[in-house]
MDAnalysis code that builds the backbone (N, CA, C; Angstrom):
import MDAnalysis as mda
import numpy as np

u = mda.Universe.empty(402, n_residues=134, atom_resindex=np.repeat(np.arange(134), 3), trajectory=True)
u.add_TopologyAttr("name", ["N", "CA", "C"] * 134)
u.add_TopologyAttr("resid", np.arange(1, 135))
u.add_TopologyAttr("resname", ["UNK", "UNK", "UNK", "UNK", "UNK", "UNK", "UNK", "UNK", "UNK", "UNK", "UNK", "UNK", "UNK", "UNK", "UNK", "UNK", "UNK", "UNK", "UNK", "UNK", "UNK", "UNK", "UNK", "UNK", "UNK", "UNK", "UNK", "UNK", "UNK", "UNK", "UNK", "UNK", "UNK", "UNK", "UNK", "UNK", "UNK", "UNK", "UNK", "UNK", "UNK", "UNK", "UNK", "UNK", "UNK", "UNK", "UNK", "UNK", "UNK", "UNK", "UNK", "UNK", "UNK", "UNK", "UNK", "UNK", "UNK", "UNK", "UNK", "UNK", "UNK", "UNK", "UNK", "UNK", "UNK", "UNK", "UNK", "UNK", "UNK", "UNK", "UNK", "UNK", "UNK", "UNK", "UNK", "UNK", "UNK", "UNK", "UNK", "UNK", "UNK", "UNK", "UNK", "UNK", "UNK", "UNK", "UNK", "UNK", "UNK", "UNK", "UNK", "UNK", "UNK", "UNK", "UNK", "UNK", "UNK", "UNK", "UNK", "UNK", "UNK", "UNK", "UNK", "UNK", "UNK", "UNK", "UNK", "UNK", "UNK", "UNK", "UNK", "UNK", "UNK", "UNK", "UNK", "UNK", "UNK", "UNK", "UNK", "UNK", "UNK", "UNK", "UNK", "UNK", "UNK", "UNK", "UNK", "UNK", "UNK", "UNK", "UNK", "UNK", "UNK", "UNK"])
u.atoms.positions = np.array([
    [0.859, -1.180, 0.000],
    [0.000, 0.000, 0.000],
    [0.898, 1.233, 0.000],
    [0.773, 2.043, -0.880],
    [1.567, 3.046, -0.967],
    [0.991, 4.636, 0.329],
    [1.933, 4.988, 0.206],
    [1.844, 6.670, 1.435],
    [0.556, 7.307, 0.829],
    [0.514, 7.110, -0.714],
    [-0.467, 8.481, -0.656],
    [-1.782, 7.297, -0.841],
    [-2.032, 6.118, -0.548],
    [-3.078, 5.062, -0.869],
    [-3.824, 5.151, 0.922],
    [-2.206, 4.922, 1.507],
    [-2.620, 4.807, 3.420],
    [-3.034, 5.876, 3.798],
    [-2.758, 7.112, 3.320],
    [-2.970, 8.739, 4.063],
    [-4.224, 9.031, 3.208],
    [-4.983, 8.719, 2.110],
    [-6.775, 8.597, 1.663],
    [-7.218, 7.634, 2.776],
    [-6.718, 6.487, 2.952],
    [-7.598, 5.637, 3.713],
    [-7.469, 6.158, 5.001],
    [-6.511, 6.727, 5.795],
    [-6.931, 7.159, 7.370],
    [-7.973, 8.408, 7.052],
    [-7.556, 9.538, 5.821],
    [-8.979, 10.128, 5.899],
    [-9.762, 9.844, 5.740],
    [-10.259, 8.934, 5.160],
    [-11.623, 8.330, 4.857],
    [-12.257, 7.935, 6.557],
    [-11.542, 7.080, 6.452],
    [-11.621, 6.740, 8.035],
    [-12.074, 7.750, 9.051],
    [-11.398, 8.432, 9.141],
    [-11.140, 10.205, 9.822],
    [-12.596, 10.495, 9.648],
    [-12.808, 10.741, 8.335],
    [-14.403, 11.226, 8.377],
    [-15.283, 10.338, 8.464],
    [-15.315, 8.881, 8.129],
    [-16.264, 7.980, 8.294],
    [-16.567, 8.641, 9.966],
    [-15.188, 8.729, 10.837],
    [-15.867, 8.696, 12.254],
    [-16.217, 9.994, 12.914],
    [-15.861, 10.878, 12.020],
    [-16.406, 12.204, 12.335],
    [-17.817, 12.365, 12.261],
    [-18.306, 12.041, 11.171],
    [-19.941, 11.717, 10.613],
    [-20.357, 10.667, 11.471],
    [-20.220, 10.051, 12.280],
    [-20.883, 8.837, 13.546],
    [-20.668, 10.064, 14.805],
    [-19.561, 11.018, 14.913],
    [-20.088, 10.974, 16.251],
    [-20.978, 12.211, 15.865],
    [-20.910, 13.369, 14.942],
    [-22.031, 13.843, 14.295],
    [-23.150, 13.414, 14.809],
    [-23.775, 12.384, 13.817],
    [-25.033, 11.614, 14.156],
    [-25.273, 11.656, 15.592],
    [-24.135, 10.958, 16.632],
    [-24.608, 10.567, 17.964],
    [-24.697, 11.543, 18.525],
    [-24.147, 13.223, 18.336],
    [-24.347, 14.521, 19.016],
    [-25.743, 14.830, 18.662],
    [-26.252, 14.966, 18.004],
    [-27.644, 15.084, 17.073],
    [-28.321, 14.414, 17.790],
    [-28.153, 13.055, 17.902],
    [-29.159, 11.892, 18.591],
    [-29.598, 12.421, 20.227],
    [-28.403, 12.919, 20.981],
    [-28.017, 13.180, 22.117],
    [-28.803, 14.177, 22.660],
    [-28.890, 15.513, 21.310],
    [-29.668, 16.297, 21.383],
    [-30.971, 16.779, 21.632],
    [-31.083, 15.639, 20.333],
    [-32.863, 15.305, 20.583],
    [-33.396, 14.536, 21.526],
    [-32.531, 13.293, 22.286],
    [-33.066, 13.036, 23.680],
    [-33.315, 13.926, 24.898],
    [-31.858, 14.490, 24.663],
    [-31.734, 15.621, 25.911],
    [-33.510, 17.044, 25.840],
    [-33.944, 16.747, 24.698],
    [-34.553, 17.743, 24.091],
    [-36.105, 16.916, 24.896],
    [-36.204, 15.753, 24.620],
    [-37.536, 15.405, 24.738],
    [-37.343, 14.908, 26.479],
    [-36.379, 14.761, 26.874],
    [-35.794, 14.553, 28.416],
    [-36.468, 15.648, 29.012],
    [-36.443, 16.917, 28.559],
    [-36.674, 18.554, 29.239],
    [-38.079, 18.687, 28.903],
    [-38.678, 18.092, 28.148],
    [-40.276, 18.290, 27.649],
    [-41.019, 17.319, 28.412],
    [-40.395, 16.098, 28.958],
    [-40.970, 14.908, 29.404],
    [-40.949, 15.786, 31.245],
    [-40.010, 16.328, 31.440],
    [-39.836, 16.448, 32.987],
    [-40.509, 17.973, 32.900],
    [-40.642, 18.866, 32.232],
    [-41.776, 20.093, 32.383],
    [-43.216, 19.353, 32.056],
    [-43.601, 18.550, 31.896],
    [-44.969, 17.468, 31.894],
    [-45.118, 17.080, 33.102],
    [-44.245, 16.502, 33.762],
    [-44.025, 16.120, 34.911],
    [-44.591, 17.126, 36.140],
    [-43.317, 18.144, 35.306],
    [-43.756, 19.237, 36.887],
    [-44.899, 19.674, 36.831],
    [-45.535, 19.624, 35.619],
    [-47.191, 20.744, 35.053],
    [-48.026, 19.237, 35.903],
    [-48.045, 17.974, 36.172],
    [-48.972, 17.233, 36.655],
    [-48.592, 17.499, 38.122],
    [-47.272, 17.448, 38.437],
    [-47.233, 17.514, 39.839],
    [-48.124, 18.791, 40.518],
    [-47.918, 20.070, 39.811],
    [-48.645, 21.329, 40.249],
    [-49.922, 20.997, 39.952],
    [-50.619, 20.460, 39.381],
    [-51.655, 19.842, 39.131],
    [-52.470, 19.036, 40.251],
    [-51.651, 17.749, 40.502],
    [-52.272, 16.987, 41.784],
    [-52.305, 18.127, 42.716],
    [-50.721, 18.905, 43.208],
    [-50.731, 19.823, 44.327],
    [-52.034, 20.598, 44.597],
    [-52.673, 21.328, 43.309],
    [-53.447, 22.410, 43.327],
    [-55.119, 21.431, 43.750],
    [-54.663, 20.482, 43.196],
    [-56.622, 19.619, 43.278],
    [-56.268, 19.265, 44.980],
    [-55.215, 18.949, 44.944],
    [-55.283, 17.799, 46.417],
    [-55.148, 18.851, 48.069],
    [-54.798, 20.098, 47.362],
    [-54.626, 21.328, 48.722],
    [-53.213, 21.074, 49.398],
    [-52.362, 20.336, 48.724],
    [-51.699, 20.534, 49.529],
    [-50.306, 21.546, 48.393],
    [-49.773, 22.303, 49.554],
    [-47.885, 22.722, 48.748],
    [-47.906, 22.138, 48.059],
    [-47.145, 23.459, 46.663],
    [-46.182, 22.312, 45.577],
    [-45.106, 22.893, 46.146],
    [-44.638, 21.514, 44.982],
    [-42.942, 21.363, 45.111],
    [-42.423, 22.744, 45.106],
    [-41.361, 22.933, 45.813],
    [-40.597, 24.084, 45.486],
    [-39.650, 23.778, 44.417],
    [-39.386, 24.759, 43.840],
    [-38.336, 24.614, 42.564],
    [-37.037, 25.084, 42.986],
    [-36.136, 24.635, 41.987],
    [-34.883, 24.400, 42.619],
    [-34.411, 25.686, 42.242],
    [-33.457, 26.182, 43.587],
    [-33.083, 27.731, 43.484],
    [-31.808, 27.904, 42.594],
    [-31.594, 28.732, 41.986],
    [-30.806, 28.987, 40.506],
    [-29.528, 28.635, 41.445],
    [-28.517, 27.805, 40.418],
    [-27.145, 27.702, 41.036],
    [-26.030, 28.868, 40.498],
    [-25.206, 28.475, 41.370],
    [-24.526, 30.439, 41.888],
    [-23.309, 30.508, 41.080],
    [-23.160, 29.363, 40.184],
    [-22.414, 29.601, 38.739],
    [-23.341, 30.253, 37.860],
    [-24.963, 30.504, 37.848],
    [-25.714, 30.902, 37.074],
    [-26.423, 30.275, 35.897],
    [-26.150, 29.040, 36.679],
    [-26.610, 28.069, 35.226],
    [-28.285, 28.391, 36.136],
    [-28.995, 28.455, 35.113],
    [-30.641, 28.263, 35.578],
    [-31.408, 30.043, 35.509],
    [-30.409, 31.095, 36.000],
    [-30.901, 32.403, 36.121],
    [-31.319, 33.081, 35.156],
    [-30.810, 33.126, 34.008],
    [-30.693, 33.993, 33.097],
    [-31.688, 33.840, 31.901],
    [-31.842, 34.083, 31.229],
    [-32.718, 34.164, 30.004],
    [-31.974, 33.159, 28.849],
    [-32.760, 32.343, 28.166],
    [-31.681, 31.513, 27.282],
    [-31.279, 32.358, 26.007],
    [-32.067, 33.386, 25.702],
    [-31.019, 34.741, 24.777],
    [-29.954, 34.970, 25.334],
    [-29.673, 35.360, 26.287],
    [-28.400, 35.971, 26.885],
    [-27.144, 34.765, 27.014],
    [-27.994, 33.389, 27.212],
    [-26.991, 32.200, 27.296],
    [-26.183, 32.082, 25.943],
    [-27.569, 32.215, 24.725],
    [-26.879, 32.166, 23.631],
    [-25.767, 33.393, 23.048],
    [-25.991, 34.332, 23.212],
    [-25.408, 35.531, 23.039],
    [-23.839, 35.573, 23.801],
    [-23.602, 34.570, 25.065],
    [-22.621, 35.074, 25.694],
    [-22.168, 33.467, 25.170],
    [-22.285, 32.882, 24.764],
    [-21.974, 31.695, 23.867],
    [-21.246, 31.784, 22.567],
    [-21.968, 32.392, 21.644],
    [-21.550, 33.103, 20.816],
    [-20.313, 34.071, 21.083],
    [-20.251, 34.803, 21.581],
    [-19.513, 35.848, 21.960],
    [-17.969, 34.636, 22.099],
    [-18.014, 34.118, 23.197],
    [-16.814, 32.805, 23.625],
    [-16.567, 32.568, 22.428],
    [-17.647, 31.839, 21.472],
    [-16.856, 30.964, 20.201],
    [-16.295, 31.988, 19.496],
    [-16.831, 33.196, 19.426],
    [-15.812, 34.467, 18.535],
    [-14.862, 34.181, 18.931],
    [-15.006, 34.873, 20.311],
    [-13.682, 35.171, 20.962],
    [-12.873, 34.010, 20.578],
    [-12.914, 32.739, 20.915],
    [-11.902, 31.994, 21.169],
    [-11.506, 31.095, 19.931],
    [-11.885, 31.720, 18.506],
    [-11.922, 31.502, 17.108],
    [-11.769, 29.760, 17.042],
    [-12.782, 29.566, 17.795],
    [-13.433, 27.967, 17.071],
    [-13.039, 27.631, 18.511],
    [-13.932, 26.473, 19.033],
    [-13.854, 25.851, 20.751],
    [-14.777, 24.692, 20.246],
    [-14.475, 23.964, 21.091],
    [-15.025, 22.286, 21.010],
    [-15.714, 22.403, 22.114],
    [-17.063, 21.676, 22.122],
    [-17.867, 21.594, 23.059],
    [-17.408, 21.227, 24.818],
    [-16.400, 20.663, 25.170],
    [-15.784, 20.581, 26.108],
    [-14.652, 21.655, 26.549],
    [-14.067, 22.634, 25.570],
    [-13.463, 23.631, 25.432],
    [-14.767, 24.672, 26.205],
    [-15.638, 24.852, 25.545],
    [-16.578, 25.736, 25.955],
    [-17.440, 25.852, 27.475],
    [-18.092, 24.036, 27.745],
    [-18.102, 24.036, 29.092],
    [-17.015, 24.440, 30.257],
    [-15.649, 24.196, 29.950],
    [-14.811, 24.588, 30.861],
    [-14.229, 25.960, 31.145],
    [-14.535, 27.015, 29.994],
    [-14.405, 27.969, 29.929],
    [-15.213, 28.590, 30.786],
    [-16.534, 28.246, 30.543],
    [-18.165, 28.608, 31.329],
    [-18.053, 28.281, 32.767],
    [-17.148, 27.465, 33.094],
    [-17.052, 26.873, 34.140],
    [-18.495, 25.671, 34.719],
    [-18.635, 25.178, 33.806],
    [-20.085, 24.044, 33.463],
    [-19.434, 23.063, 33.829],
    [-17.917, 22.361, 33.562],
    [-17.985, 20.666, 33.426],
    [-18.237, 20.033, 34.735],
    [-19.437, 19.249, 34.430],
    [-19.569, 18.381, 35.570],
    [-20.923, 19.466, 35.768],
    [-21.234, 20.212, 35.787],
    [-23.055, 20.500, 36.095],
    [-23.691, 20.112, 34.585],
    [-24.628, 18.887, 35.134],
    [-25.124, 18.015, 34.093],
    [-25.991, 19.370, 33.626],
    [-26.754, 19.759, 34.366],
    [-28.194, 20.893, 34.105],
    [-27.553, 21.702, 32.759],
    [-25.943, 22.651, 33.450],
    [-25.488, 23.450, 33.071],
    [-25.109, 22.879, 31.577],
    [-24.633, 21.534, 31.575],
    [-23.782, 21.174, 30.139],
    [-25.376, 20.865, 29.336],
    [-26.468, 20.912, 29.564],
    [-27.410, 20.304, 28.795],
    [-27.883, 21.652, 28.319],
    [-27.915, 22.862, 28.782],
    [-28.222, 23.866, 28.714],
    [-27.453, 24.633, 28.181],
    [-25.890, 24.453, 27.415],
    [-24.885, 24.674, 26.365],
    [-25.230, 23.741, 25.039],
    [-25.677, 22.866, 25.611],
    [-25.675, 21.721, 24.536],
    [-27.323, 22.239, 23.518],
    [-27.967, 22.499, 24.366],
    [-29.156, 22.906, 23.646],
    [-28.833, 24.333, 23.153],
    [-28.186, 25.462, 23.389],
    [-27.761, 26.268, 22.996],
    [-27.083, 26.436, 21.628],
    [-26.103, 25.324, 22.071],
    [-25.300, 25.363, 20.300],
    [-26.148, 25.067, 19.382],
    [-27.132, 23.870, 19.962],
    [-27.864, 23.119, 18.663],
    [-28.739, 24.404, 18.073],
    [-29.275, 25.292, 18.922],
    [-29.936, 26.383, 18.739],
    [-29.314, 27.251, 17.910],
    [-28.277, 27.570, 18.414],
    [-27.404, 28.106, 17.273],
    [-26.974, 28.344, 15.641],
    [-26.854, 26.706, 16.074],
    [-26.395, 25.814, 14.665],
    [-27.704, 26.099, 13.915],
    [-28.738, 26.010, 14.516],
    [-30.093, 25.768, 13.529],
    [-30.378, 27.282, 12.936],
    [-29.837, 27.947, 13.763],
    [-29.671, 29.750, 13.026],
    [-29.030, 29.823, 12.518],
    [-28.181, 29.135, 11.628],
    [-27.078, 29.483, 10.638],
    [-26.058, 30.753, 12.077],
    [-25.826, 30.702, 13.183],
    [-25.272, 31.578, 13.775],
    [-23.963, 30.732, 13.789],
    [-23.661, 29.689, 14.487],
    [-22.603, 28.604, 14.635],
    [-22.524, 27.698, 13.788],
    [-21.485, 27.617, 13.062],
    [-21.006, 26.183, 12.468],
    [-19.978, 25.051, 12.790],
    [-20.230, 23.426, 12.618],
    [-19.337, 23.060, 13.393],
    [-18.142, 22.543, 12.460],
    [-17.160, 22.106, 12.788],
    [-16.120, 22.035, 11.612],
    [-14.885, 21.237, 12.515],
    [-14.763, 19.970, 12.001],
    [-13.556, 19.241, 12.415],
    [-13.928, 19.612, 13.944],
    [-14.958, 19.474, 14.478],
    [-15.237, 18.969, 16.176],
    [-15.605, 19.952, 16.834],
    [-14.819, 21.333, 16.183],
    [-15.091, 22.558, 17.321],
    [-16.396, 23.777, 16.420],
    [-16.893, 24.294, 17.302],
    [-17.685, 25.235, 16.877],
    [-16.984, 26.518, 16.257],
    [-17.809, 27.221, 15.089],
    [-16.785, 28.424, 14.749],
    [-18.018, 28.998, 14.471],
    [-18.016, 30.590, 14.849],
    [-18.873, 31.644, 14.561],
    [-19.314, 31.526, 12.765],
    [-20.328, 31.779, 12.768],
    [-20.625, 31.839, 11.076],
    [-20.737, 33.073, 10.556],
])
């Protein structure tokens, strides 16, 4: 097998597995997506029984003091954006750690729905793994 026969086949390769984890970010998305629709159902029955049955509802959980939960999801996206300028292309794990997110599941699901938001605005594009302003 010649150099320039082996260096087509690792790219091929290269992108065969770029396009899988593609797909599985996408897939990830849309669970995480119907995950957040399934558990605001949830809370709309729980306030529901609460209100028929007289008793307290649940209290909701008080915003955490990194700020994941406070803010408006415009402003999430906007100061999202702003990072991927700034930091001329960041990989989704680049970006949580910047945010100071890794490891708040809430917080990384709430970047993760952001980009996809993004992406679907022609605002972010993704390219060889990392996000780049469009």
């Amino acid at each position: 097998m010649s150099d320039e026969s082996f260096a087509s086949f690792i790219q091929r390769e290269r992108d065969r597995l770029n396009s899988e984890r593609e797909a599985i970010f996408t897939q990830q998305q849309e669970l995480e997506t119907k995950l957040t629709g399934l558990n605001r159902e949830t809370a709309a029955i729980d306030a529901y029984d609460s209100a028929k049955s007289g008793k307290a509802p649940r209290q909701a959980r008080a915003p955490r003091a990194n700020g994941a939960g406070g803010s408006r999801t415009g402003s999430k996206r906007a100061a999202l954006l702003q990072l991927i300028t700034e930091g001329g292309g960041l990989t989704r794990r680049e970006i949580l750690e910047r945010m100071g997110l890794k490891g708040d599941k809430t917080g990384e699901m709430s970047v993760s729905n952001a980009l996809t938001a993004l992406a679907k605005g022609n605002q972010v594009a993704r390219r060889e793994g990392k996000y780049h302003a469009a």
